[in-house]
SERO-4910 file (N, C-alpha, C, O; in steps of 0.05 Angstrom, whole numbers):
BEGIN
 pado doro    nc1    nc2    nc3   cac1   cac2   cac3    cc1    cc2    cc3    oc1    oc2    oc3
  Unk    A  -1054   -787    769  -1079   -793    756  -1101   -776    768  -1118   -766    753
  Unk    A  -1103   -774    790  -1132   -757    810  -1127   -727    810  -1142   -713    823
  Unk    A  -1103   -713    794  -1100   -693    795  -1105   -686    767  -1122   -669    761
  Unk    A  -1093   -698    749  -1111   -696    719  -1146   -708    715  -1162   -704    697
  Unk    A  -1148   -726    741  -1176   -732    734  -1188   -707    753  -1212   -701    755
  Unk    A  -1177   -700    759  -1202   -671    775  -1200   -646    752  -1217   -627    753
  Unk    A  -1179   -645    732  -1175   -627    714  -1197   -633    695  -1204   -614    681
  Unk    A  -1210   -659    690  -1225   -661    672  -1250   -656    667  -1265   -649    648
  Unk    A  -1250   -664    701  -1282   -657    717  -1285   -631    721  -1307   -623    715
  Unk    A  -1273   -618    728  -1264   -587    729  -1281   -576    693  -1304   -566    689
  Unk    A  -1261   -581    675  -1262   -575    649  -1291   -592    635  -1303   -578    618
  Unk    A  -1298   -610    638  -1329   -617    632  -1350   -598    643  -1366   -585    630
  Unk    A  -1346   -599    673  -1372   -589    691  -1370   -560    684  -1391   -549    689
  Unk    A  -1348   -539    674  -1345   -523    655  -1358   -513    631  -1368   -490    632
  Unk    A  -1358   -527    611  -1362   -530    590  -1394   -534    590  -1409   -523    575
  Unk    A  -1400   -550    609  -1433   -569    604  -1448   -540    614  -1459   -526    598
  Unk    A  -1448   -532    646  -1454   -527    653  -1459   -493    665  -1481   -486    675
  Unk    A  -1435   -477    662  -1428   -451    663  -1433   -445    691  -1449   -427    695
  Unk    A  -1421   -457    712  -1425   -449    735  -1413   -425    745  -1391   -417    735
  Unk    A  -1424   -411    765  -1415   -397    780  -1389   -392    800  -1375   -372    806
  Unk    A  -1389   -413    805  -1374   -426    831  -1375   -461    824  -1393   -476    815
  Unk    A  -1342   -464    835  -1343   -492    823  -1315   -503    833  -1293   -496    826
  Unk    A  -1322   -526    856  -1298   -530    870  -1306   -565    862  -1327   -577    858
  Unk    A  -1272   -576    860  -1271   -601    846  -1249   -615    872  -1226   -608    868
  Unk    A  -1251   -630    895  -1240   -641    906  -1223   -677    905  -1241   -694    904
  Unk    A  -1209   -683    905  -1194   -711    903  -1200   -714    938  -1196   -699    956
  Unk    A  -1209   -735    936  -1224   -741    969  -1209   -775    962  -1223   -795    967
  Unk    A  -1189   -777    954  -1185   -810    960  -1164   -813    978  -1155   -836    973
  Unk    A  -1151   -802    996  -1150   -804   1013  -1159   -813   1039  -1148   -825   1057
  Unk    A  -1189   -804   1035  -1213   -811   1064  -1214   -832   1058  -1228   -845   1072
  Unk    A  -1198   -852   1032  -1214   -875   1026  -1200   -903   1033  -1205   -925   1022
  Unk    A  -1179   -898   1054  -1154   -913   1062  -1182   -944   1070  -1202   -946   1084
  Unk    A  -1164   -964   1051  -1172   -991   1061  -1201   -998   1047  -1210  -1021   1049
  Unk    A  -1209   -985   1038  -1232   -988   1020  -1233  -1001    993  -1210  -1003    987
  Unk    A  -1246  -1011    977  -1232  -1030    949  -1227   -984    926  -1233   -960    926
  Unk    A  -1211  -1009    912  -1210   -979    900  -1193   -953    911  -1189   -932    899
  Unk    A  -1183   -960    946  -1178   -937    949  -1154   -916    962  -1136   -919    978
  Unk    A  -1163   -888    944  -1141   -873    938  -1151   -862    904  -1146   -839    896
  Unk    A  -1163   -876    893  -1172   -876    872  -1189   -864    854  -1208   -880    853
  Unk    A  -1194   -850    842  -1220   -838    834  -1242   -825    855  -1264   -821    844
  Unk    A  -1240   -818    878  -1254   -811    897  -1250   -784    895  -1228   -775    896
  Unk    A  -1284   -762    889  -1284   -740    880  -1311   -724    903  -1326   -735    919
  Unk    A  -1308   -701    898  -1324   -687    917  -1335   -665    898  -1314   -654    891
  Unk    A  -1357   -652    884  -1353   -628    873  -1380   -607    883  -1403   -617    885
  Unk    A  -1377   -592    885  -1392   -566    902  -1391   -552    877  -1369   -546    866
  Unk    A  -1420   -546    866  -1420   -534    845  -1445   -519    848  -1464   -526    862
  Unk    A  -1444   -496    834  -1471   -472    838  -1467   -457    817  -1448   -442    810
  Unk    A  -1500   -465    799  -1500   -451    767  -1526   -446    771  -1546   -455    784
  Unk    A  -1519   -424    752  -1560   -417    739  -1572   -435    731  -1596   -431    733
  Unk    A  -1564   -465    717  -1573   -482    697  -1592   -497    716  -1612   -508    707
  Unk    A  -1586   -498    741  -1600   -509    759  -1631   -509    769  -1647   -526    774
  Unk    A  -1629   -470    767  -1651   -457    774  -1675   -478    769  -1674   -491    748
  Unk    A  -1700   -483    790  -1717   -499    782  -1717   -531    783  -1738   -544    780
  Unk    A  -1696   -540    786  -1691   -567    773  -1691   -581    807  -1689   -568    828
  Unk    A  -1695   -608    802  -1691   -620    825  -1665   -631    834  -1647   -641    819
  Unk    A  -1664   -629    862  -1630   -647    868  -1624   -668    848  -1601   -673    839
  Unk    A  -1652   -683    840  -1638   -714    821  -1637   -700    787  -1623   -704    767
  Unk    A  -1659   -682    793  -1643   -675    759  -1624   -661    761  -1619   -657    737
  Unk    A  -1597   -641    781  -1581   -636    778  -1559   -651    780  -1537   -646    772
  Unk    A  -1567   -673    794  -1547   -692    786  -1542   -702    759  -1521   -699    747
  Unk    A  -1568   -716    749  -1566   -721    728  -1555   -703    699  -1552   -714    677
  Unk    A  -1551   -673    705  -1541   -668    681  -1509   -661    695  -1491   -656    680
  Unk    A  -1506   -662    720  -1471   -674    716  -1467   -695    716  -1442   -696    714
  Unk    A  -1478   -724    718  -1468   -747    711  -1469   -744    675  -1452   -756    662
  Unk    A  -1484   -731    664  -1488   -733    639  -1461   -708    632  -1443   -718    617
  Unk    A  -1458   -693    637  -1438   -669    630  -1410   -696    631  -1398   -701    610
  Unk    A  -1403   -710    658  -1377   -736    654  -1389   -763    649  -1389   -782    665
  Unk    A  -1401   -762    626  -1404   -789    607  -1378   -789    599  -1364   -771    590
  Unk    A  -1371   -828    607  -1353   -838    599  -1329   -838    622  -1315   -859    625
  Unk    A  -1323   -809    644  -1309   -817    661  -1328   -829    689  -1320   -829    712
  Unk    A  -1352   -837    682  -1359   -845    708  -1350   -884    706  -1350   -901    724
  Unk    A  -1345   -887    681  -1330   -910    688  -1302   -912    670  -1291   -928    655
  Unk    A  -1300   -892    678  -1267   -891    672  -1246   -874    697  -1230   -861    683
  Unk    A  -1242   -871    712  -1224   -860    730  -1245   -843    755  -1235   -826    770
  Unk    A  -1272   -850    755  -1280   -842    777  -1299   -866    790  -1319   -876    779
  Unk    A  -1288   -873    817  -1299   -894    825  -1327   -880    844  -1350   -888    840
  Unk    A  -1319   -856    866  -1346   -850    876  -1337   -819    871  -1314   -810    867
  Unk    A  -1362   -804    872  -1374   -781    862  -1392   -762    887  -1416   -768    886
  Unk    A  -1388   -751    900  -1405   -741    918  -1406   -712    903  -1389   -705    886
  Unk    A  -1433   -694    912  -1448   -682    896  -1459   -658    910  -1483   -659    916
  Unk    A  -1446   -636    916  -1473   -617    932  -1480   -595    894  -1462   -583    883
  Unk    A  -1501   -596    886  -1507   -570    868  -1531   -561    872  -1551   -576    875
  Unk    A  -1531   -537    870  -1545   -514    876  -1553   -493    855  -1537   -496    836
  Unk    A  -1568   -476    849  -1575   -456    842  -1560   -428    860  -1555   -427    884
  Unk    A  -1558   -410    841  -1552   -382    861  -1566   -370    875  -1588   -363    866
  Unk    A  -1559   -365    903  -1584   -347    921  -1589   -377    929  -1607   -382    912
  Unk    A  -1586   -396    942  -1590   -427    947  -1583   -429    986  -1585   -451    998
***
């Protein structure tokens, strides 16, 4: 399941966004003993032009908006570095 759910996240943050550089990690492992865990635990390092300008919370906000629907469906936590190019 965390290997097709990073394929999806991969293939949204794709599509939405046209990044540059774009690394999609399964981090549920770190998450031994935790509720949830093993589960949906994601990491993604992402750096696009779309960014340029925007603030850390509005770049979040258009990748929480780019995975509408898997943030409550197969992703329990989400960690977030995005950037602009030249960053």
């Amino acid at each position: 399941m965390s290997a097709a759910m990073a394929i999806q996240i991969r293939e949204r943050l794709q599509a939405a966004l046209a990044p540059v550089e774009l690394e999609v990690a399964d981090e549920g492992h770190k998450h031994a003993g935790h509720a949830n865990a093993g589960k949906g635990h994601f990491h993604v390092r992402i750096v696009s032009p779309v960014f340029a300008g925007k603030s850390p919370l509005q770049r979040h906000r258009m990748i929480y908006a780019a995975l509408e629907g898997l943030m409550d469906n197969g992703i329990h936590a989400l960690s977030i570095d995005a950037r602009p190019p030249d960053t």
